[in-house]
N, CA, C and O of each residue as an XYZ file, in Angstrom:
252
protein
N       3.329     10.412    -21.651
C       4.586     11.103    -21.858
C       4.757     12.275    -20.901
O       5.867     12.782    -20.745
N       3.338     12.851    -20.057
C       3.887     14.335    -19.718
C       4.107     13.513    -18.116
O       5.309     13.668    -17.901
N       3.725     13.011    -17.350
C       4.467     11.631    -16.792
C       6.014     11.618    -16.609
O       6.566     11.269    -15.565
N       6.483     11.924    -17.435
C       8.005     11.602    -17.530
C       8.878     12.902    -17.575
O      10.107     12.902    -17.629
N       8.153     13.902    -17.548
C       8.746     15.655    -16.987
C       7.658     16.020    -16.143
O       7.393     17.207    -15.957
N       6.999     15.090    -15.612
C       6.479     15.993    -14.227
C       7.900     16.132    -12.612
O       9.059     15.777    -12.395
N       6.818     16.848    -11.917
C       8.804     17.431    -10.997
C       8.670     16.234    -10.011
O       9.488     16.244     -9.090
N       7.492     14.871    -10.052
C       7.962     13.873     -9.132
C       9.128     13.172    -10.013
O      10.222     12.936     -9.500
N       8.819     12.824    -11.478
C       9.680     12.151    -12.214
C      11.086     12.657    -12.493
O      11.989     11.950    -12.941
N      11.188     13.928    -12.191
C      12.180     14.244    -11.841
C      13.365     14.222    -11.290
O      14.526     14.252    -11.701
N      12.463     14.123     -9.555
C      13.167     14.337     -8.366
C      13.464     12.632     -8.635
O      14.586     12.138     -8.518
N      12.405     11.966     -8.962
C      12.941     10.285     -8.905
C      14.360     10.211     -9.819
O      15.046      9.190     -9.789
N      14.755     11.428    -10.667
C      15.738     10.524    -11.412
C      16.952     11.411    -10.526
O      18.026     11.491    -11.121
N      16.896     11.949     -9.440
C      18.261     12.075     -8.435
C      18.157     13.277     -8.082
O      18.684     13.651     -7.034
N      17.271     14.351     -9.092
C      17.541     15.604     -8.657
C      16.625     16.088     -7.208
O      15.760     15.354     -6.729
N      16.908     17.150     -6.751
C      16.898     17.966     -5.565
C      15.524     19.580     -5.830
O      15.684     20.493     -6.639
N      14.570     19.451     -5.060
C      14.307     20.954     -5.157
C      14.716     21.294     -3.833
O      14.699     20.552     -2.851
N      15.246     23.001     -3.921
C      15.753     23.509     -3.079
C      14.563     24.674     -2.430
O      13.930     25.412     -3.185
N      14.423     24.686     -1.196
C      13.495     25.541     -0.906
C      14.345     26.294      0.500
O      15.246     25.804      1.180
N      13.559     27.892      0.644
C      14.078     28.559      1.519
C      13.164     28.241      2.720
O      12.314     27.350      2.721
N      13.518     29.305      4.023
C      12.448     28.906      5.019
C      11.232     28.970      4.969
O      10.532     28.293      5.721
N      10.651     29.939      3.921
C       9.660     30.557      3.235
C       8.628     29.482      2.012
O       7.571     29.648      1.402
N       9.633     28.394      2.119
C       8.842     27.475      0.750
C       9.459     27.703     -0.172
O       9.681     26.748     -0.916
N       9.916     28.809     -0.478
C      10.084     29.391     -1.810
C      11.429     28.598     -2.639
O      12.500     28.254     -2.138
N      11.067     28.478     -3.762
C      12.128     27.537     -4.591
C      13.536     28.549     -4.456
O      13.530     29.776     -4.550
N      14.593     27.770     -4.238
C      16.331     28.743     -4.696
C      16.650     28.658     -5.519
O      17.116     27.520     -5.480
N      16.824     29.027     -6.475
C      16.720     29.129     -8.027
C      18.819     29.484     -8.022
O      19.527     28.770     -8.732
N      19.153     30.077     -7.562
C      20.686     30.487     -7.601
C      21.281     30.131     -6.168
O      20.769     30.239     -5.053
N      22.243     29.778     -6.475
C      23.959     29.488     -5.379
C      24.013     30.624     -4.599
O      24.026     30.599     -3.368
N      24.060     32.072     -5.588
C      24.210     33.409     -5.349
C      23.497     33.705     -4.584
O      23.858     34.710     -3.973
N      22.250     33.150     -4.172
C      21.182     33.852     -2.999
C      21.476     32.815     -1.911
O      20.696     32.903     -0.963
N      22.158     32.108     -1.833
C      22.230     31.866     -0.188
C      23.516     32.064      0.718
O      24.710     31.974      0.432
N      22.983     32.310      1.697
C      23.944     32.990      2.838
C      24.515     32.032      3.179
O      24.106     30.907      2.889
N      25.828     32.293      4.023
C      26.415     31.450      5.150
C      25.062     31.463      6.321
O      24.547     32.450      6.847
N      24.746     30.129      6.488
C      23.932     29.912      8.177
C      22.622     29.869      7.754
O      21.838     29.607      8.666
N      21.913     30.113      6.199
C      20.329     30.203      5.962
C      20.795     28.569      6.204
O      21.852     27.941      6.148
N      18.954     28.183      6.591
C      18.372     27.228      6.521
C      17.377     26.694      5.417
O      16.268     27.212      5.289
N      17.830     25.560      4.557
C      17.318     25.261      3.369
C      16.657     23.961      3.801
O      17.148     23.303      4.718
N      15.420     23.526      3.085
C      14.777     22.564      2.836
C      15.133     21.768      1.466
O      14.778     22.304      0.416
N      15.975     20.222      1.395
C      15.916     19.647      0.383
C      14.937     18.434     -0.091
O      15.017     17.237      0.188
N      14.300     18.897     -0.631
C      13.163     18.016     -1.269
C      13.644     16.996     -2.052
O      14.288     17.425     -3.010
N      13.559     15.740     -1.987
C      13.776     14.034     -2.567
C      12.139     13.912     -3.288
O      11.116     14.592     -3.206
N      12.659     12.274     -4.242
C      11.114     11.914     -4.279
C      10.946     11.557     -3.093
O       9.881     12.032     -2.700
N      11.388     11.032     -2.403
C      11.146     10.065     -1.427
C      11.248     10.909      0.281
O      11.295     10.294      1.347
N      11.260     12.270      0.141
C      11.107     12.833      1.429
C      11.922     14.304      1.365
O      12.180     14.730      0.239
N      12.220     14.874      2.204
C      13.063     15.944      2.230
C      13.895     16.077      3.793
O      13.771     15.436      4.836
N      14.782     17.222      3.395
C      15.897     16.786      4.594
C      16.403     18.477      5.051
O      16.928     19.162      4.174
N      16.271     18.860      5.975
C      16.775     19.907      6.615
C      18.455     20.338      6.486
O      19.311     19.598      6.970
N      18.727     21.304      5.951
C      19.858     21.727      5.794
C      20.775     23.044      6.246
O      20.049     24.037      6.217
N      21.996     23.345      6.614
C      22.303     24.687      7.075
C      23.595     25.003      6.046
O      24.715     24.494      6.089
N      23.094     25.976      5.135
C      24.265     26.396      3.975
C      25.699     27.378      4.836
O      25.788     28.305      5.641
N      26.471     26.633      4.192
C      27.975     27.308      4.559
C      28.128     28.157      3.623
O      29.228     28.687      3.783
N      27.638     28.540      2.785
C      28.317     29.723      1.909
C      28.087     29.090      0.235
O      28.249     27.962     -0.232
N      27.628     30.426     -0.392
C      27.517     29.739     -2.340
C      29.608     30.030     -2.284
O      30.527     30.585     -1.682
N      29.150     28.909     -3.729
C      30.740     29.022     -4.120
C      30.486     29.468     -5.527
O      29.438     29.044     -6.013
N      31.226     30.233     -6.275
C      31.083     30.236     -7.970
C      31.034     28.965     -8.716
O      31.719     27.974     -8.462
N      30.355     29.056     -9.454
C      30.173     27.663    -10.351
C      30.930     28.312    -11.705
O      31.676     29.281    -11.844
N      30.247     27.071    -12.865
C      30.438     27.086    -14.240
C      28.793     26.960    -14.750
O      28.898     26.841    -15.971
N      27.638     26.936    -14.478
C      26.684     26.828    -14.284
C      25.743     25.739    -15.095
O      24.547     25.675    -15.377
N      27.222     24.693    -15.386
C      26.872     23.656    -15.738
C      26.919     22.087    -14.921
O      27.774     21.719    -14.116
N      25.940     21.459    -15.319
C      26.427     20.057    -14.404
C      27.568     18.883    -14.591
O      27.933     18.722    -15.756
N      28.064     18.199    -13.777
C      29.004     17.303    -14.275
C      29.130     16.581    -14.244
O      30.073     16.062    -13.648
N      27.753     15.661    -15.240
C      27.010     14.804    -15.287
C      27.368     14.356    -16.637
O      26.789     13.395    -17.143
């Protein structure tokens, strides 16, 4: 069972960890700049990114 909330089983069911240049997880929208460079972590690999700007949310998903 703990299998099925570990953060690979996770990322396998679609979600994303977000990391700064630093490694460090982005936990908020609110901390990134226009032009930082983010790392998005997949199960299956990760992908280089350049943020345009946080937007305000509802800080829910819409799922």
């Amino acid at each position: 069972q703990l299998e099925s909330v570990s953060a690979m089983a996770v990322l396998a069911r679609g979600y994303a960890l977000v990391l700064d240049g630093a490694g460090h997880a982005v936990t908020s929208a609110a901390d990134v700049a226009p032009g930082v460079r983010l790392r998005l972590r997949f199960a299956d690999g990760s992908v280089g990114v350049k943020a345009d700007g946080a937007r305000p949310g509802q800080g829910v998903l819409p799922i």
